[in-house]
GUPA-905439 format. One record per residue (C-alpha): residue number from 1; residue in one letter; x, y, z. Coordinates in Angstrom, 2 decimals, padded with zeros to 5 digits. Example, Ala and Ser with C-alpha at 12.3 -4.5 7.8 and 13.67 -1.06 7.14 Angstrom:
BEGIN
<atom resi="1" resn="A" x="012.30" y="-004.50" z="007.80"/>
<atom resi="2" resn="S" x="013.67" y="-001.06" z="007.14"/>
# end
This chain:
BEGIN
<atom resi="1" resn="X" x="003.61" y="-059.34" z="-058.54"/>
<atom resi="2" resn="X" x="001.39" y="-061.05" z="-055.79"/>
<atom resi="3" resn="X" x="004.19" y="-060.90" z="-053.34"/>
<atom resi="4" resn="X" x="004.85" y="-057.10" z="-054.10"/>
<atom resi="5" resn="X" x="001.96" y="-056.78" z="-053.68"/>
<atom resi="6" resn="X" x="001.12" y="-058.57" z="-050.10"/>
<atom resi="7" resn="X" x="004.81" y="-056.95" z="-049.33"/>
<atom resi="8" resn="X" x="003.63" y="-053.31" z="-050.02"/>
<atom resi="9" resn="X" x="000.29" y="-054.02" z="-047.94"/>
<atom resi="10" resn="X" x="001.88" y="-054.99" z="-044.95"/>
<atom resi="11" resn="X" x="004.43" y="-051.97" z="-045.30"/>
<atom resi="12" resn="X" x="001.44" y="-049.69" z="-045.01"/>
<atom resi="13" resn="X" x="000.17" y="-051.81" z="-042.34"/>
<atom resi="14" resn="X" x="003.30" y="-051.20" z="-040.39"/>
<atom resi="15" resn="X" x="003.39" y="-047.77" z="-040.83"/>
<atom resi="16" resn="X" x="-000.24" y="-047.02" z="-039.38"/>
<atom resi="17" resn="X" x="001.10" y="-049.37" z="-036.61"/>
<atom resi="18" resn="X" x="003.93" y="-047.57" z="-036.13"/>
<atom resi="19" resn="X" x="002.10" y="-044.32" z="-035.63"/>
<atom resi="20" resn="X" x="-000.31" y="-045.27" z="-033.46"/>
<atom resi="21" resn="X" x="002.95" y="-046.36" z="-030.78"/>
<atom resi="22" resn="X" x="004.57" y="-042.90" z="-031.06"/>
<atom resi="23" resn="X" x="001.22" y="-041.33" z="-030.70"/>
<atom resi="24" resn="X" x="000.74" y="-043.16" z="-027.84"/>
<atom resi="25" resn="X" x="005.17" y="-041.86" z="-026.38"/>
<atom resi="26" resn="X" x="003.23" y="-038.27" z="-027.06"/>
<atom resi="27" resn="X" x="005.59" y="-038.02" z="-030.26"/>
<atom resi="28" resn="X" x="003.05" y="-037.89" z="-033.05"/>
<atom resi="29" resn="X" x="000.15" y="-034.85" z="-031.99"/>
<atom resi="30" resn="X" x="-002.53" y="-035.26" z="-034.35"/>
<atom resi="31" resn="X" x="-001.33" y="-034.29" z="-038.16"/>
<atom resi="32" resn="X" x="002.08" y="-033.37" z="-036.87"/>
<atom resi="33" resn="X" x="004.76" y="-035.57" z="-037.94"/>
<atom resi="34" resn="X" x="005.19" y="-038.54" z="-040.68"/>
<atom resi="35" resn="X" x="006.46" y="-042.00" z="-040.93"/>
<atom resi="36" resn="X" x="007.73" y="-043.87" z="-044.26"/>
<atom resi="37" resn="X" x="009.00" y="-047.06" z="-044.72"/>
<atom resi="38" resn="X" x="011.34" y="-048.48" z="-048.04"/>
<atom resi="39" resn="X" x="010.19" y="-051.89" z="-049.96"/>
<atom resi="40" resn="X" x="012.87" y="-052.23" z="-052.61"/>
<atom resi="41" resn="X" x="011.75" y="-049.60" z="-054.94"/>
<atom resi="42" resn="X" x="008.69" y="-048.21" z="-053.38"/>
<atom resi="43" resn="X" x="008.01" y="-046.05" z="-050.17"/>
<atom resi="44" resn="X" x="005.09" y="-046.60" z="-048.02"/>
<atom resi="45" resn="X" x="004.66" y="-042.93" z="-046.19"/>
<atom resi="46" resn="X" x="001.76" y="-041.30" z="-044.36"/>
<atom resi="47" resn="X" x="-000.64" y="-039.02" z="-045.84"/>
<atom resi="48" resn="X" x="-001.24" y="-035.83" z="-045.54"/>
<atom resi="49" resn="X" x="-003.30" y="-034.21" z="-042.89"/>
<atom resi="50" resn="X" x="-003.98" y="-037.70" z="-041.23"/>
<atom resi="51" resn="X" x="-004.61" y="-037.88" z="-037.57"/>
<atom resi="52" resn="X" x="-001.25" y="-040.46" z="-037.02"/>
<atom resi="53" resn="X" x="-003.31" y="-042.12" z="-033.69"/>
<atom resi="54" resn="X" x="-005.85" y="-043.15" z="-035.68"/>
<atom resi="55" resn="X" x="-003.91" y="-043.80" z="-039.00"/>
<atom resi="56" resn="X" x="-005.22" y="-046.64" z="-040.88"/>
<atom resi="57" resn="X" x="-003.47" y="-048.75" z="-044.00"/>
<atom resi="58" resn="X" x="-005.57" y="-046.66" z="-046.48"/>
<atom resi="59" resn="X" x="-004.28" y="-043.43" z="-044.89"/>
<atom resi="60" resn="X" x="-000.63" y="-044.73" z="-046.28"/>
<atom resi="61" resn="X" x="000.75" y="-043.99" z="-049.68"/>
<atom resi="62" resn="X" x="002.89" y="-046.15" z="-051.45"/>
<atom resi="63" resn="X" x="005.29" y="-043.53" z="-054.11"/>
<atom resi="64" resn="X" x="008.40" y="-044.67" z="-056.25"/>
<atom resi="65" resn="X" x="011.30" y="-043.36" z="-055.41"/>
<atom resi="66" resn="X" x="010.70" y="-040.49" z="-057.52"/>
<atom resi="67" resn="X" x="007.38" y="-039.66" z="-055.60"/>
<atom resi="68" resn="X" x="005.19" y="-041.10" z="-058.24"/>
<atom resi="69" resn="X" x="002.18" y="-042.22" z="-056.75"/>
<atom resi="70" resn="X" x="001.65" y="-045.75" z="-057.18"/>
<atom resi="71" resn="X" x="-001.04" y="-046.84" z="-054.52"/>
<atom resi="72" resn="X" x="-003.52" y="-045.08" z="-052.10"/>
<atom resi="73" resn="X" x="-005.78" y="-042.75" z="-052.40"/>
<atom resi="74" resn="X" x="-004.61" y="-039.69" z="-050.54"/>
<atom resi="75" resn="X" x="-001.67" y="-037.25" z="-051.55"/>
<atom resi="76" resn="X" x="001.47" y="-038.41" z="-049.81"/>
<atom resi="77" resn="X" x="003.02" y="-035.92" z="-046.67"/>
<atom resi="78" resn="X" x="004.29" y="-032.53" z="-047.70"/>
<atom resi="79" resn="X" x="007.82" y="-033.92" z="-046.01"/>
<atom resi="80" resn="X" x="007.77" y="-036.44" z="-049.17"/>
<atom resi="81" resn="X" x="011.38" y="-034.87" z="-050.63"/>
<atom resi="82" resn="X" x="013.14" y="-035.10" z="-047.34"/>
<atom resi="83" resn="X" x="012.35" y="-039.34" z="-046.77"/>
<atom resi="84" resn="X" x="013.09" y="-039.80" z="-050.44"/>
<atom resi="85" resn="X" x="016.42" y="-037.76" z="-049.99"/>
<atom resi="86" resn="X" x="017.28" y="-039.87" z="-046.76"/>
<atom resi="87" resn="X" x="016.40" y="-043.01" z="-048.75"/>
<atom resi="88" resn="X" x="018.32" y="-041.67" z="-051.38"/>
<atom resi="89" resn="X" x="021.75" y="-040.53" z="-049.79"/>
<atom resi="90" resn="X" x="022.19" y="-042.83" z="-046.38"/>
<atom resi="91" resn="X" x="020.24" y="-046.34" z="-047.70"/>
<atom resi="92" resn="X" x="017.68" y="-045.60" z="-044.23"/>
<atom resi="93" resn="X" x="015.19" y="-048.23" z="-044.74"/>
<atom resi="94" resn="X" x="012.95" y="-046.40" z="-042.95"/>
<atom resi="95" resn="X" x="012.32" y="-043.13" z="-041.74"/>
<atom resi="96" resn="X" x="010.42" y="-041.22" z="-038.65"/>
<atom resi="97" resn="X" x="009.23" y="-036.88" z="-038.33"/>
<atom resi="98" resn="X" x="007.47" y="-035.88" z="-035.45"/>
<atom resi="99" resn="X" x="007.37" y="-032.81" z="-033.78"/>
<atom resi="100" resn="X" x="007.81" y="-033.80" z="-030.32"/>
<atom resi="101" resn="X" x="007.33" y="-031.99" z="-027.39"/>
<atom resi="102" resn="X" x="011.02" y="-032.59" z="-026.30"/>
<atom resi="103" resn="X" x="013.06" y="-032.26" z="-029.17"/>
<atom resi="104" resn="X" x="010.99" y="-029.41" z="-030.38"/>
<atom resi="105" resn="X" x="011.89" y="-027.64" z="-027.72"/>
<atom resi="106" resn="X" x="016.04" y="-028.22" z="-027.76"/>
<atom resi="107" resn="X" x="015.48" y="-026.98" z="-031.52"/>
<atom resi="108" resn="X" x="014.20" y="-023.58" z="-030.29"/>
<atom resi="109" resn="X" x="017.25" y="-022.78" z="-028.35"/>
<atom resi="110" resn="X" x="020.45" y="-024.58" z="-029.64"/>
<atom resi="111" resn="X" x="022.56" y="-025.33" z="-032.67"/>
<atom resi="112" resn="X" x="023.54" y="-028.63" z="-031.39"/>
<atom resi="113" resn="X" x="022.52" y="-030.68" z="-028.58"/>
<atom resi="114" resn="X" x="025.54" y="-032.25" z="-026.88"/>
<atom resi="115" resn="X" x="026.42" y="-035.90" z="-026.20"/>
<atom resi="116" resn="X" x="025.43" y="-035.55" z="-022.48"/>
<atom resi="117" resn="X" x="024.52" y="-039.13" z="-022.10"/>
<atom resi="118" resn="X" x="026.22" y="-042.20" z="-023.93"/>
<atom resi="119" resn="X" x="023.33" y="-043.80" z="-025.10"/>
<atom resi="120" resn="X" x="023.17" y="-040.99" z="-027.59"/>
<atom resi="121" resn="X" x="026.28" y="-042.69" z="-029.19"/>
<atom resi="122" resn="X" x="023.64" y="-044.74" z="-030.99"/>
<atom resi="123" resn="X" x="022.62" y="-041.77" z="-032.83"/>
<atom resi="124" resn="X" x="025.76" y="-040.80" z="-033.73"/>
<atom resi="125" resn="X" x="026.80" y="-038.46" z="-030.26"/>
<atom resi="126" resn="X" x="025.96" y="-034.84" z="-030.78"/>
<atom resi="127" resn="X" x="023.00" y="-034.37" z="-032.89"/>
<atom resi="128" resn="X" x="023.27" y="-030.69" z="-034.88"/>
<atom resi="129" resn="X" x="019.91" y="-028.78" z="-035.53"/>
<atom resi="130" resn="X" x="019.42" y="-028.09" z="-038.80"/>
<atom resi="131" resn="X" x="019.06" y="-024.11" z="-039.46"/>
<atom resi="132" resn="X" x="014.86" y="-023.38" z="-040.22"/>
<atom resi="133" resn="X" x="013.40" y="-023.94" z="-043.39"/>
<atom resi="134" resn="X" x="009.81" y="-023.69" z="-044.46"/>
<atom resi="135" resn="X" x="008.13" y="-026.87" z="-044.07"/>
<atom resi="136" resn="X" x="007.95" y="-029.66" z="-047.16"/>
<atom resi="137" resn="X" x="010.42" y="-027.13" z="-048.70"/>
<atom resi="138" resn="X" x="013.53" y="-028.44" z="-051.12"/>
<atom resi="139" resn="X" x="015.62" y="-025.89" z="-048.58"/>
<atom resi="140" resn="X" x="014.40" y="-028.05" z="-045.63"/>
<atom resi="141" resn="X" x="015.62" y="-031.30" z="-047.20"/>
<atom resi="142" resn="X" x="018.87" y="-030.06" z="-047.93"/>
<atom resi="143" resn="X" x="019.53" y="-028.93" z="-045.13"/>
<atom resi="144" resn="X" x="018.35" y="-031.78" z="-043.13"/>
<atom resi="145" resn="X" x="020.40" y="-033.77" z="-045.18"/>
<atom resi="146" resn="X" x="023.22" y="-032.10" z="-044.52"/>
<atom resi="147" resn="X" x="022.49" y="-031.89" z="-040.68"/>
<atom resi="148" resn="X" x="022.23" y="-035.98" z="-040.77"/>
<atom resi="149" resn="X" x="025.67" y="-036.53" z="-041.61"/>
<atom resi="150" resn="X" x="027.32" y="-039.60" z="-039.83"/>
<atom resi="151" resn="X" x="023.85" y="-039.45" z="-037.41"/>
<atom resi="152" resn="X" x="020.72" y="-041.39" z="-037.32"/>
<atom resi="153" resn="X" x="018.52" y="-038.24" z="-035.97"/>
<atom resi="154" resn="X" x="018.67" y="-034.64" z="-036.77"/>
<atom resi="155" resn="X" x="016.96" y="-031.44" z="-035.15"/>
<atom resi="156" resn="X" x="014.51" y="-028.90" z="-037.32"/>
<atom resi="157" resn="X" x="015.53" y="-025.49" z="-035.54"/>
<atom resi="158" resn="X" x="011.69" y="-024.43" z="-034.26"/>
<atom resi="159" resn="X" x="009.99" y="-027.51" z="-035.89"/>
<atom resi="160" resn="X" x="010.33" y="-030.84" z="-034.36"/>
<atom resi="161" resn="X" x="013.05" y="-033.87" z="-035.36"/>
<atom resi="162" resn="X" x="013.36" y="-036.59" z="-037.62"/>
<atom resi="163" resn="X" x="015.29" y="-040.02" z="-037.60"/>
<atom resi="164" resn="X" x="016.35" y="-042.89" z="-039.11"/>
<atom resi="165" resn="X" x="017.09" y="-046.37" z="-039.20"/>
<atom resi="166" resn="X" x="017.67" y="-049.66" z="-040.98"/>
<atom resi="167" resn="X" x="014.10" y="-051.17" z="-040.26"/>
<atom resi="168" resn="X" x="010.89" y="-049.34" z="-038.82"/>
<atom resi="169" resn="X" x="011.52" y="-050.56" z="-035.39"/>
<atom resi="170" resn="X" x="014.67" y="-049.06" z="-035.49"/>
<atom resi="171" resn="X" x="013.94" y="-045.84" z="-037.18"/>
<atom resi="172" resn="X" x="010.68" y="-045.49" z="-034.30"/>
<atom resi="173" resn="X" x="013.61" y="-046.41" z="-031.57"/>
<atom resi="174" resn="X" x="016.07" y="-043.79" z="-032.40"/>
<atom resi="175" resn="X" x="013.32" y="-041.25" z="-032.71"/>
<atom resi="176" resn="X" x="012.27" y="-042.19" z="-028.85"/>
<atom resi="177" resn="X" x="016.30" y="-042.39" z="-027.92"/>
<atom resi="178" resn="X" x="016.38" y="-038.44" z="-029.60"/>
<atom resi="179" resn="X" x="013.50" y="-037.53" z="-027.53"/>
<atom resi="180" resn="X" x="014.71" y="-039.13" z="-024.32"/>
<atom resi="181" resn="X" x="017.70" y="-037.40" z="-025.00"/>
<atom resi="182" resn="X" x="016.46" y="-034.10" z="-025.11"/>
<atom resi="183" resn="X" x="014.12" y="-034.28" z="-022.07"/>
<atom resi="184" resn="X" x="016.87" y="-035.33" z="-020.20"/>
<atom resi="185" resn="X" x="018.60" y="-032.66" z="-021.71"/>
<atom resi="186" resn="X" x="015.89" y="-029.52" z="-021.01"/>
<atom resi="187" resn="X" x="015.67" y="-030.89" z="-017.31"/>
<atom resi="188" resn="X" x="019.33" y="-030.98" z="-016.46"/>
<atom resi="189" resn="X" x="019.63" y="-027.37" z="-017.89"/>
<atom resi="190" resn="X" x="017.04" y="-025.93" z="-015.09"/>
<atom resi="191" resn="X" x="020.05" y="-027.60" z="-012.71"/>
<atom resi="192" resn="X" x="022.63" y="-025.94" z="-014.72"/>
<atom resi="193" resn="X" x="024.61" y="-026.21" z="-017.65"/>
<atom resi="194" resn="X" x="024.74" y="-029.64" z="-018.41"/>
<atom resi="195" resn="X" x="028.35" y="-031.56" z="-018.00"/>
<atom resi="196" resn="X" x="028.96" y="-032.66" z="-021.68"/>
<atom resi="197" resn="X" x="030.83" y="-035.91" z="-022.32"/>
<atom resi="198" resn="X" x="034.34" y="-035.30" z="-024.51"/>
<atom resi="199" resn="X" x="035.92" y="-036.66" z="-026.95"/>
<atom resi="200" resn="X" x="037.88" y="-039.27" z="-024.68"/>
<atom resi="201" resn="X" x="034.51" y="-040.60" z="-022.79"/>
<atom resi="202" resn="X" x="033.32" y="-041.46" z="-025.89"/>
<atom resi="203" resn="X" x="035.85" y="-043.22" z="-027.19"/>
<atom resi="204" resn="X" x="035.79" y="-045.37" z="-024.17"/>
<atom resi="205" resn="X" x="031.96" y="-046.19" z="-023.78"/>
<atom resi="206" resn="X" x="032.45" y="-047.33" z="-027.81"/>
<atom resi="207" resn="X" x="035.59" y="-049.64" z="-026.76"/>
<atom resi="208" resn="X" x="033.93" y="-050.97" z="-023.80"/>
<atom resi="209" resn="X" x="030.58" y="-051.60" z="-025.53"/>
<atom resi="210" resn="X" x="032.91" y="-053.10" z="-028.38"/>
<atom resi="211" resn="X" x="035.21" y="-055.21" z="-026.10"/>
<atom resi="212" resn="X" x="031.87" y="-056.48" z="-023.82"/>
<atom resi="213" resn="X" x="029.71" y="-057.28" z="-027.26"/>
<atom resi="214" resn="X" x="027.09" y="-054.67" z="-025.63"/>
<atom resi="215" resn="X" x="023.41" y="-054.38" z="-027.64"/>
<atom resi="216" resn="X" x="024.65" y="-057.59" z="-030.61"/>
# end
């Protein structure tokens, strides 16, 4: 029980950490956004209407994967049934919501943002925007869910993005890859309609990375 214990306190530890670096990449503005982490059977996830820059262990939660409450003293984010359903359906083992400047902004005006750089690859290429939902709603989840599919990030049409990963570091990488992404997409689109990579590209930055052992 000790070791759950010290496990779950660092969890929450890393979690306030982890906010205060995306607050600082302009990700996280104040209350907007929320970060959970999985410990076997228990989530460690930010609480609600917490100022993420300044987030501290006791603004984390610690829920079951049923969203009991099991440890803190604040009520966990209103975004609590979309982390649990990401734990639930793609294993993440952690997860990251922000309303970014960037991404928000790509969510306003397409359906899909397109693989226009190959580094996106490590989100899964095209990322879809999941159609709008009222926030902390079941509809949301579900439809995030769905908009996830084969991808580690997703779009919120007119809300902001989440993403996923393995660890924390990973889930906080692919949610500053996703933002990168879509700056890089907004300021190639006041050039002109950005060249999209097909199918065939792809496939050939994946063999290549494959055949050269890129990012093991």
């Amino acid at each position: 029980m000790a070791d759950a214990s010290s496990a779950l306190d660092e969890a929450r530890r890393s979690v306030a950490r982890a906010c205060h670096g995306l607050a600082g990449e302009g990700l996280l503005i104040g209350s907007a956004g929320n970060v959970s982490v999985r410990v076997g059977e228990h989530v460690a996830v930010t609480a609600t209407g917490v100022v993420l820059g300044r987030a501290t262990a006791d603004d984390v939660t610690v829920v079951d994967l049923d969203g009991e409450v099991v440890a803190g003293e604040r009520a966990p984010t209103s975004e609590l049934e979309l982390h649990l359903g990401i734990y639930r359906r793609y294993g993440a083992g952690a997860v990251v919501h922000t309303h970014s400047p960037q991404a928000t902004a790509v969510s306003l005006v397409l359906d899909e943002l397109p693989c226009v750089h190959y580094q996106q690859l490590a989100l899964g290429g095209a990322i879809r925007v999941a159609p709008f939902a009222v926030f902390g709603s079941a509809e949301l989840a579900a439809k995030t869910l769905t908009a996830l599919d084969g991808k580690s990030a997703a779009l919120l049409a007119n809300h902001g993005a989440v993403a996923h990963g393995p660890t924390l570091e990973a889930a906080v990488d692919n949610a500053l890859l996703l933002e990168w992404a879509c700056g890089l997409y907004v300021r190639a689109a006041t050039l002109g309609a950005p060249r999209v990579l097909e199918p065939a590209q792809q496939e050939a930055v994946v063999a290549a990375a494959v055949r050269q052992g890129y990012g093991q």
